[in-house]
mmCIF file of the N, C-alpha and C atoms, coordinates in Angstrom:
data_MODEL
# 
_entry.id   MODEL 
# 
loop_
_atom_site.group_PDB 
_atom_site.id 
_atom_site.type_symbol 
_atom_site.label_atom_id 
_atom_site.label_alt_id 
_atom_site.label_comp_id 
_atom_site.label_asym_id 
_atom_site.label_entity_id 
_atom_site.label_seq_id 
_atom_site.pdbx_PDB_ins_code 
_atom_site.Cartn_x 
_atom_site.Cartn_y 
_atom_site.Cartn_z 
_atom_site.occupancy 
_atom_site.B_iso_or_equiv 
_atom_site.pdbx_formal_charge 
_atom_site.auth_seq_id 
_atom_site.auth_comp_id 
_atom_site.auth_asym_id 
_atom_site.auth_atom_id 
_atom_site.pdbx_PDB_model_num 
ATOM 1   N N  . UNK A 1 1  ? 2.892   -4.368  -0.616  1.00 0.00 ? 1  UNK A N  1 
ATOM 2   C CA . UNK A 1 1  ? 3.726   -4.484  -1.759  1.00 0.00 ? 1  UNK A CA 1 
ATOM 3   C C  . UNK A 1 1  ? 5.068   -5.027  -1.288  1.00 0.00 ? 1  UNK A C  1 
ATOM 4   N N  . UNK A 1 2  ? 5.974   -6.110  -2.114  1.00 0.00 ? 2  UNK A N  1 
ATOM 5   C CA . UNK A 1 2  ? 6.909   -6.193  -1.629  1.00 0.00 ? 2  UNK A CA 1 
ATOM 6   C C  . UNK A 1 2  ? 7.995   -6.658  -2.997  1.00 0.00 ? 2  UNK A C  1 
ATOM 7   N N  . UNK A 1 3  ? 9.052   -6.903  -3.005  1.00 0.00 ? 3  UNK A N  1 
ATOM 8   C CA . UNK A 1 3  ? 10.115  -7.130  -3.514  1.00 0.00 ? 3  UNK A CA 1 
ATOM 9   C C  . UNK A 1 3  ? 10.480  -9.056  -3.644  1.00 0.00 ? 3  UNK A C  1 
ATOM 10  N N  . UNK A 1 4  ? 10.970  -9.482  -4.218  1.00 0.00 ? 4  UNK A N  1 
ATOM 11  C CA . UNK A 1 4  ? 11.324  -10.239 -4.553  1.00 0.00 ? 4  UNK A CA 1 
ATOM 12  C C  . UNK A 1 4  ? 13.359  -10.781 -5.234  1.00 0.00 ? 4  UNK A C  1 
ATOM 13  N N  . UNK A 1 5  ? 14.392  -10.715 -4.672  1.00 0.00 ? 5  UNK A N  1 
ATOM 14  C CA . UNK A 1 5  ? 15.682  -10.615 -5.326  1.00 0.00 ? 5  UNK A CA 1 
ATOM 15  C C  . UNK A 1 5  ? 15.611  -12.177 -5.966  1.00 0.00 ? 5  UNK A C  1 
ATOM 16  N N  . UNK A 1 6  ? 16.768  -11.992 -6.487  1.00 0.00 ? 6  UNK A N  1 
ATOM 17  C CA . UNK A 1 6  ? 17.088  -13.201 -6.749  1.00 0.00 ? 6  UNK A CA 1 
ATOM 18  C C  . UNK A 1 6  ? 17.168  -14.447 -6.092  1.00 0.00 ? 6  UNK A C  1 
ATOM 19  N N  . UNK A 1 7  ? 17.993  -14.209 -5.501  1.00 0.00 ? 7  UNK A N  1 
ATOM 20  C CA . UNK A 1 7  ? 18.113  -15.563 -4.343  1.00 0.00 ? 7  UNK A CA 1 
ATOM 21  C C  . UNK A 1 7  ? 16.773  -16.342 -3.473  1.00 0.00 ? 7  UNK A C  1 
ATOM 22  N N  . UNK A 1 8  ? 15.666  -14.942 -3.312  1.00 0.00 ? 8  UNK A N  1 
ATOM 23  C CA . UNK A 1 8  ? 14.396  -15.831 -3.006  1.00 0.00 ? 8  UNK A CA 1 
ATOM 24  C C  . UNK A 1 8  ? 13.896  -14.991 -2.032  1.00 0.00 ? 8  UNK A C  1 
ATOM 25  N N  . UNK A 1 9  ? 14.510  -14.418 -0.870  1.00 0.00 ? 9  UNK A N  1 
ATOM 26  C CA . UNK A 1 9  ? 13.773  -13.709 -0.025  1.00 0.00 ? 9  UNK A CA 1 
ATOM 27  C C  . UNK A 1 9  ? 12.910  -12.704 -0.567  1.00 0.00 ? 9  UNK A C  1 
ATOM 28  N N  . UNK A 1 10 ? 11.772  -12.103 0.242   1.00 0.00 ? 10 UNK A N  1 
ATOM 29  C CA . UNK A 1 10 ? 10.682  -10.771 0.224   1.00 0.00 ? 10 UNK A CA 1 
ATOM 30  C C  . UNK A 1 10 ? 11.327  -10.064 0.601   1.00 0.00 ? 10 UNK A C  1 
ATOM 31  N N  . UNK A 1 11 ? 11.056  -8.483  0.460   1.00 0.00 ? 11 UNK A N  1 
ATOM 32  C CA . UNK A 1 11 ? 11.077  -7.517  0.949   1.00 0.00 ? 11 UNK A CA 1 
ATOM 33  C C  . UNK A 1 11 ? 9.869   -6.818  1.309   1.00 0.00 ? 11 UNK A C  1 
ATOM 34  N N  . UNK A 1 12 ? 9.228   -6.127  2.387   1.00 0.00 ? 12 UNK A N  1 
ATOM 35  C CA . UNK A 1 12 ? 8.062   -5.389  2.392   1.00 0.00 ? 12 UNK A CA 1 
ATOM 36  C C  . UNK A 1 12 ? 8.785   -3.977  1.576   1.00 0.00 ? 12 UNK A C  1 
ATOM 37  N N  . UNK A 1 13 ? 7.807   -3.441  0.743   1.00 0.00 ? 13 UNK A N  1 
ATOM 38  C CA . UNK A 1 13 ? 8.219   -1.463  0.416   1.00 0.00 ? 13 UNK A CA 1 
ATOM 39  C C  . UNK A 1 13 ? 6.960   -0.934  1.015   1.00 0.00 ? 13 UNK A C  1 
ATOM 40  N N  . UNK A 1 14 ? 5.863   -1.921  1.358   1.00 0.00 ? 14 UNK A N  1 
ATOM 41  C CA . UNK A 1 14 ? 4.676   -0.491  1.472   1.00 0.00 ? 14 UNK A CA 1 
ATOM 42  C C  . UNK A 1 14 ? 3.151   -0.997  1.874   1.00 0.00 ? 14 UNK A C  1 
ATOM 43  N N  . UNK A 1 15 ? 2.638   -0.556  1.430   1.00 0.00 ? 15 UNK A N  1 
ATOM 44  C CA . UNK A 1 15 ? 0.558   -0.733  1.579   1.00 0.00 ? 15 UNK A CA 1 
ATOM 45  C C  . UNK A 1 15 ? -0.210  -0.187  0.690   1.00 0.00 ? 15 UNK A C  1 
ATOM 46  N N  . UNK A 1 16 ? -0.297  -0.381  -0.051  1.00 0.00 ? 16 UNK A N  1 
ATOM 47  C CA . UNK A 1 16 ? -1.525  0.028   -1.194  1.00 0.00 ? 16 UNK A CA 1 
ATOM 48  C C  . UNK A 1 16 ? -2.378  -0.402  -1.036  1.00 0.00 ? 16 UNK A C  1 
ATOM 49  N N  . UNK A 1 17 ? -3.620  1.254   -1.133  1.00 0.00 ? 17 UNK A N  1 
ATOM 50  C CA . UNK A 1 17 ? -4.424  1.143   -0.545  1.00 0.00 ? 17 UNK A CA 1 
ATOM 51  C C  . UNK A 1 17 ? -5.563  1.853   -1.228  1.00 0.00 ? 17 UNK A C  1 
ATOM 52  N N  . UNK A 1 18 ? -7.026  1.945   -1.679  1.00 0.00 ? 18 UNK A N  1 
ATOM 53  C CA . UNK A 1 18 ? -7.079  2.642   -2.317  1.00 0.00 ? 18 UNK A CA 1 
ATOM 54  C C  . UNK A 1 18 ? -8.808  2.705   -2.259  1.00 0.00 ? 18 UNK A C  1 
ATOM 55  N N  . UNK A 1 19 ? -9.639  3.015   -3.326  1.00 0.00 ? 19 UNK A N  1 
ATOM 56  C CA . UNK A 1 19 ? -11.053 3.207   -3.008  1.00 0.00 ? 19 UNK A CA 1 
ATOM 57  C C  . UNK A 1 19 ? -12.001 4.527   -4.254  1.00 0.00 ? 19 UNK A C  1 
ATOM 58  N N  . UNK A 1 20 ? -13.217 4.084   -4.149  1.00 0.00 ? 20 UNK A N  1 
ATOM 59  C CA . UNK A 1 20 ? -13.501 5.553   -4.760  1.00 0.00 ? 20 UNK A CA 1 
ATOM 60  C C  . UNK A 1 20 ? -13.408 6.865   -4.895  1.00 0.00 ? 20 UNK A C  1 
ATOM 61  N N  . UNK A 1 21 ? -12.747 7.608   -5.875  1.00 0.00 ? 21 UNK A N  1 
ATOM 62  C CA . UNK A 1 21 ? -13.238 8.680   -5.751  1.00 0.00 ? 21 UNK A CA 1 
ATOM 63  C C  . UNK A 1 21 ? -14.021 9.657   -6.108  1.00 0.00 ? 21 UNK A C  1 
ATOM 64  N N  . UNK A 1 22 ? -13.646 10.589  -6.352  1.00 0.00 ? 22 UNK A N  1 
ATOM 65  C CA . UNK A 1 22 ? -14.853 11.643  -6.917  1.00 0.00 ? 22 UNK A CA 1 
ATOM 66  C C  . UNK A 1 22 ? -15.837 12.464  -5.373  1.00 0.00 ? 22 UNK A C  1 
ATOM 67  N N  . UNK A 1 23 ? -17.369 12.449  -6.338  1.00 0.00 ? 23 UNK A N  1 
ATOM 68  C CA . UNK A 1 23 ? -18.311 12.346  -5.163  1.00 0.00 ? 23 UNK A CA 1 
ATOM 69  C C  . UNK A 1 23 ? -19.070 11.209  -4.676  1.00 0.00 ? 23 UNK A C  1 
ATOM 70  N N  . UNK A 1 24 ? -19.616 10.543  -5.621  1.00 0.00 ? 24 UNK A N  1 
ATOM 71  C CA . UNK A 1 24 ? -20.653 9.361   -5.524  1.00 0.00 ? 24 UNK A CA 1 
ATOM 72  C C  . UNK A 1 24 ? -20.165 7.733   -4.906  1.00 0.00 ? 24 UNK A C  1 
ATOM 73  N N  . UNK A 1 25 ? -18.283 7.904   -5.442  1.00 0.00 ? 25 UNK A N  1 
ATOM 74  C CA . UNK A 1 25 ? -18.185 6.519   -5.061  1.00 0.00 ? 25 UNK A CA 1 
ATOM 75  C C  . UNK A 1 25 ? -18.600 5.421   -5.868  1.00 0.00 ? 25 UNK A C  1 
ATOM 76  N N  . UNK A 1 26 ? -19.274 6.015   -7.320  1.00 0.00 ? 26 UNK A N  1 
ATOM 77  C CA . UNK A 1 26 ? -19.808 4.957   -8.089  1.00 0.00 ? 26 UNK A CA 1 
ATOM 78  C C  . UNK A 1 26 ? -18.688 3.932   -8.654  1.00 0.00 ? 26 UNK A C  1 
ATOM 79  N N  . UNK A 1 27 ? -17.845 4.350   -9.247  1.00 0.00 ? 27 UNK A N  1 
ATOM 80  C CA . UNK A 1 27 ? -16.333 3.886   -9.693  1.00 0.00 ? 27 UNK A CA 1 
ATOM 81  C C  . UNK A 1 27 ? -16.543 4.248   -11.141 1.00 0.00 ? 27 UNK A C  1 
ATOM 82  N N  . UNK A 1 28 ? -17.434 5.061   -11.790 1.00 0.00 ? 28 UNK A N  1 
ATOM 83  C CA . UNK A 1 28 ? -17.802 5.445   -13.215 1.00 0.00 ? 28 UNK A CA 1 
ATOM 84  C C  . UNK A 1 28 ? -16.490 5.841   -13.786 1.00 0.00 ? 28 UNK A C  1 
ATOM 85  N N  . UNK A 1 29 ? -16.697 5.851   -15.174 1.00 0.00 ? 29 UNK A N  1 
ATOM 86  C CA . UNK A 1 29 ? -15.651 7.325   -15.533 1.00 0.00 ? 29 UNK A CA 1 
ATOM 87  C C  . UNK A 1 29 ? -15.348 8.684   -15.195 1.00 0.00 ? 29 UNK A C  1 
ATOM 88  N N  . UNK A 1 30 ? -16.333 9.107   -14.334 1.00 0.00 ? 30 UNK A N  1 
ATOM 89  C CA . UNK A 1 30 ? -16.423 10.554  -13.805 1.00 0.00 ? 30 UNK A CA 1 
ATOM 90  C C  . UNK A 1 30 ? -15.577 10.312  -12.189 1.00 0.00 ? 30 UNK A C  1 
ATOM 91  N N  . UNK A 1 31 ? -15.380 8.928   -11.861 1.00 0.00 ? 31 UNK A N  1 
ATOM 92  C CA . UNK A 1 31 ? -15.539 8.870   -10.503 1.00 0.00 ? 31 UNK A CA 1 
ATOM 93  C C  . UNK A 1 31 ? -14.333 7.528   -10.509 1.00 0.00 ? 31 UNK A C  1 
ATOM 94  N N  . UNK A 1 32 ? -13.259 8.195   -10.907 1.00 0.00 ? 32 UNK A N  1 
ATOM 95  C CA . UNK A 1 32 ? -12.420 6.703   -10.891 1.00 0.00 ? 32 UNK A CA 1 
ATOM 96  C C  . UNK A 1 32 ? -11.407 6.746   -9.403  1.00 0.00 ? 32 UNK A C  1 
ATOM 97  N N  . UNK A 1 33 ? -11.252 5.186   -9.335  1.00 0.00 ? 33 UNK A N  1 
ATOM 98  C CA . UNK A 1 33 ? -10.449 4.409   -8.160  1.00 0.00 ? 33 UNK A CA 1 
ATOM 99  C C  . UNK A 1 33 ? -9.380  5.445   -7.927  1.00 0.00 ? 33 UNK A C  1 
ATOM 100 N N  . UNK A 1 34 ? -9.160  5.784   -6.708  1.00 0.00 ? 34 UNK A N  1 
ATOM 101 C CA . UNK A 1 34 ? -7.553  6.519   -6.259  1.00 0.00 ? 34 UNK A CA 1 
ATOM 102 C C  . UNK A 1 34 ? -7.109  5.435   -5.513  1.00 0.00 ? 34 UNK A C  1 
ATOM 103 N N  . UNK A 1 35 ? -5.882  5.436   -6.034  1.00 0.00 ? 35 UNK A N  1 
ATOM 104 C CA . UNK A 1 35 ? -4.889  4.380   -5.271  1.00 0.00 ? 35 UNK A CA 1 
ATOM 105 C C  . UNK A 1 35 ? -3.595  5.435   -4.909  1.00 0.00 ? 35 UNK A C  1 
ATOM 106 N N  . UNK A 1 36 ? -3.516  4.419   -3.130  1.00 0.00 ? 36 UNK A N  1 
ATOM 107 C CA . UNK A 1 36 ? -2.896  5.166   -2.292  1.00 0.00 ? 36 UNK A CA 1 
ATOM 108 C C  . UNK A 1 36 ? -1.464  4.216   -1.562  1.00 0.00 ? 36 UNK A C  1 
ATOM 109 N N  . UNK A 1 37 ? -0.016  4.552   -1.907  1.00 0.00 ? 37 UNK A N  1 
ATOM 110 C CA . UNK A 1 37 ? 1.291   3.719   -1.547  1.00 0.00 ? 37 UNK A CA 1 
ATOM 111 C C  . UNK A 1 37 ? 1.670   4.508   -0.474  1.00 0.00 ? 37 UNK A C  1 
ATOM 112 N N  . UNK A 1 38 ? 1.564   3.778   0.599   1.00 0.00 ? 38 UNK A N  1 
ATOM 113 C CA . UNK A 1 38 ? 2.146   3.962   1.926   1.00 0.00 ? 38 UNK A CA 1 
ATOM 114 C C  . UNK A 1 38 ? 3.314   3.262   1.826   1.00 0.00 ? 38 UNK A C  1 
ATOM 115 N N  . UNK A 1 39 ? 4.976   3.687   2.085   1.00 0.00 ? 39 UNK A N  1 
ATOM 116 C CA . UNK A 1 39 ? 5.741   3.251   2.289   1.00 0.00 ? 39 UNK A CA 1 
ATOM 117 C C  . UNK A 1 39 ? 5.917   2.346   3.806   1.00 0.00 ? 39 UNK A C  1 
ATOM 118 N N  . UNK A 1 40 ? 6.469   1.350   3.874   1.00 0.00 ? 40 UNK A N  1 
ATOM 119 C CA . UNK A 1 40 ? 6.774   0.795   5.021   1.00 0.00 ? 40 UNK A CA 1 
ATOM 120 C C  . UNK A 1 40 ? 7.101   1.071   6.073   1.00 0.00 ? 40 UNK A C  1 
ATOM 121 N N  . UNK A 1 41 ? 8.406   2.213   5.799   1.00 0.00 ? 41 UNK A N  1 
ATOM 122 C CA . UNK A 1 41 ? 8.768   2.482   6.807   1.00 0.00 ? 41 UNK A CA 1 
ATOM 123 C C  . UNK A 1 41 ? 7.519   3.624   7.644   1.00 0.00 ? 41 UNK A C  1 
ATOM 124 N N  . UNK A 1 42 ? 6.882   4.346   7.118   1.00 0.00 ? 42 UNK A N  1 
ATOM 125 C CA . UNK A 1 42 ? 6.116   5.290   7.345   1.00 0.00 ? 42 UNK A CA 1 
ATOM 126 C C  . UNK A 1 42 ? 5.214   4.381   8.157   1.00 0.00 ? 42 UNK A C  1 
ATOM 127 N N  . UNK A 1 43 ? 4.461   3.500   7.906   1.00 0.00 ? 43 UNK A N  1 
ATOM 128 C CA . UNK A 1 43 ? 3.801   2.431   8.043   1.00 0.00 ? 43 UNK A CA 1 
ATOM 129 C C  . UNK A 1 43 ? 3.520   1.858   9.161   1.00 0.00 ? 43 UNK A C  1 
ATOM 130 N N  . UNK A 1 44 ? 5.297   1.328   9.530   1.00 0.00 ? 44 UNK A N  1 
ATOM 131 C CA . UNK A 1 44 ? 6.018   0.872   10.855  1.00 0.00 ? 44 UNK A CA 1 
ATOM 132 C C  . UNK A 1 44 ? 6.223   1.826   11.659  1.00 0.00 ? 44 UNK A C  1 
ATOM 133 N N  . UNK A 1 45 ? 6.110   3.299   11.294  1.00 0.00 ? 45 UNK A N  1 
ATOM 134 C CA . UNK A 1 45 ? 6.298   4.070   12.910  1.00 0.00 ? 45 UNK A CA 1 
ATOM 135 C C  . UNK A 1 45 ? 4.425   4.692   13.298  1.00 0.00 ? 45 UNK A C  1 
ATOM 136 N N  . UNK A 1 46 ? 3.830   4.719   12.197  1.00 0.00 ? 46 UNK A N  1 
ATOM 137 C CA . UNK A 1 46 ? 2.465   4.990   12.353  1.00 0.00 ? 46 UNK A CA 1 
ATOM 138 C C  . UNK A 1 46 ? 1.414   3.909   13.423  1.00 0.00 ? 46 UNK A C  1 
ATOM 139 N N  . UNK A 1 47 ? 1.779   2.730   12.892  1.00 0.00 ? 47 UNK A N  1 
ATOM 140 C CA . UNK A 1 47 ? 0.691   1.913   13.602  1.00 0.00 ? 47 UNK A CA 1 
ATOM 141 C C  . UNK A 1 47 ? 1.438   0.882   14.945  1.00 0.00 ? 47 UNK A C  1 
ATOM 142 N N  . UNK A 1 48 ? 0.513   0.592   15.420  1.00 0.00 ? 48 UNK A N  1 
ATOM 143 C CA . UNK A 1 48 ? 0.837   -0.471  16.715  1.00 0.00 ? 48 UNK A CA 1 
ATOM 144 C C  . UNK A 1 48 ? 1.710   -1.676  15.753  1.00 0.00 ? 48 UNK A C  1 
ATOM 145 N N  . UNK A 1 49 ? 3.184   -2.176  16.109  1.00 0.00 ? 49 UNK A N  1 
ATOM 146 C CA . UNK A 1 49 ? 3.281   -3.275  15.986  1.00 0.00 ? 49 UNK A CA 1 
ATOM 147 C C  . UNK A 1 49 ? 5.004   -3.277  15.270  1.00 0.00 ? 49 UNK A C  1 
ATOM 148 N N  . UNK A 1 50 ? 5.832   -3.940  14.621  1.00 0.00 ? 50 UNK A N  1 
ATOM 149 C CA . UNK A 1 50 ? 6.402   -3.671  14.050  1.00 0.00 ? 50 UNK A CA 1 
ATOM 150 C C  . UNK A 1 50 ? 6.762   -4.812  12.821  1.00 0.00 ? 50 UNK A C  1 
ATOM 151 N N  . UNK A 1 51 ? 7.374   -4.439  12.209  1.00 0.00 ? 51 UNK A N  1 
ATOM 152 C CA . UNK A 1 51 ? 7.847   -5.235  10.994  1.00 0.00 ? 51 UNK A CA 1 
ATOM 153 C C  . UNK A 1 51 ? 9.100   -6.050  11.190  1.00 0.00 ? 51 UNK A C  1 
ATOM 154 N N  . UNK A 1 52 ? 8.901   -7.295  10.950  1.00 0.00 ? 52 UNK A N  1 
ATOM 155 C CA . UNK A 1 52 ? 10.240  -8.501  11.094  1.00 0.00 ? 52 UNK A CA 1 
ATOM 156 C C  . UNK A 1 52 ? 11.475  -7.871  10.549  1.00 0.00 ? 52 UNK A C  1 
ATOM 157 N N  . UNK A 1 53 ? 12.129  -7.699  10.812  1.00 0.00 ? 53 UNK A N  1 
ATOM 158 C CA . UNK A 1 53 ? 13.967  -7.849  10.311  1.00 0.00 ? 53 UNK A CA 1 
ATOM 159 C C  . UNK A 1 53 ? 14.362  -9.304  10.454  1.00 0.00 ? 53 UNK A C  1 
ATOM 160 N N  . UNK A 1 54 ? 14.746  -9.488  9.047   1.00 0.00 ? 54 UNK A N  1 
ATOM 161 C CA . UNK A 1 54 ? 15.502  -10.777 9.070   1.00 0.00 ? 54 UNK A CA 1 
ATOM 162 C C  . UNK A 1 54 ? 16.978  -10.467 8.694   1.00 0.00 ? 54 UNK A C  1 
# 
């Protein structure tokens, strides 16, 4: 997910991420999508690598 200002640059905020839930995984009405927002910064100290600063 990211940001957009005026002037033109991105911003990263995050990772959405998401998948079935329930039990079955079917994606039914009984069994709907969970969506999951990982913030960036959380993101950037969790995994190998880091995020550009401009």
């Amino acid at each position: 997910m990211y940001t957009v200002d005026g002037s033109g640059p991105a911003y990263a905020k995050g990772i959405l991420s998401g998948g079935g839930g329930g039990n079955d995984n079917s994606g039914g009405f009984f069994d709907p999508c969970e969506l999951i927002f990982t913030d960036i910064g959380l993101a950037n100290r969790a995994f190998p690598g880091t995020v550009a600063w401009y």
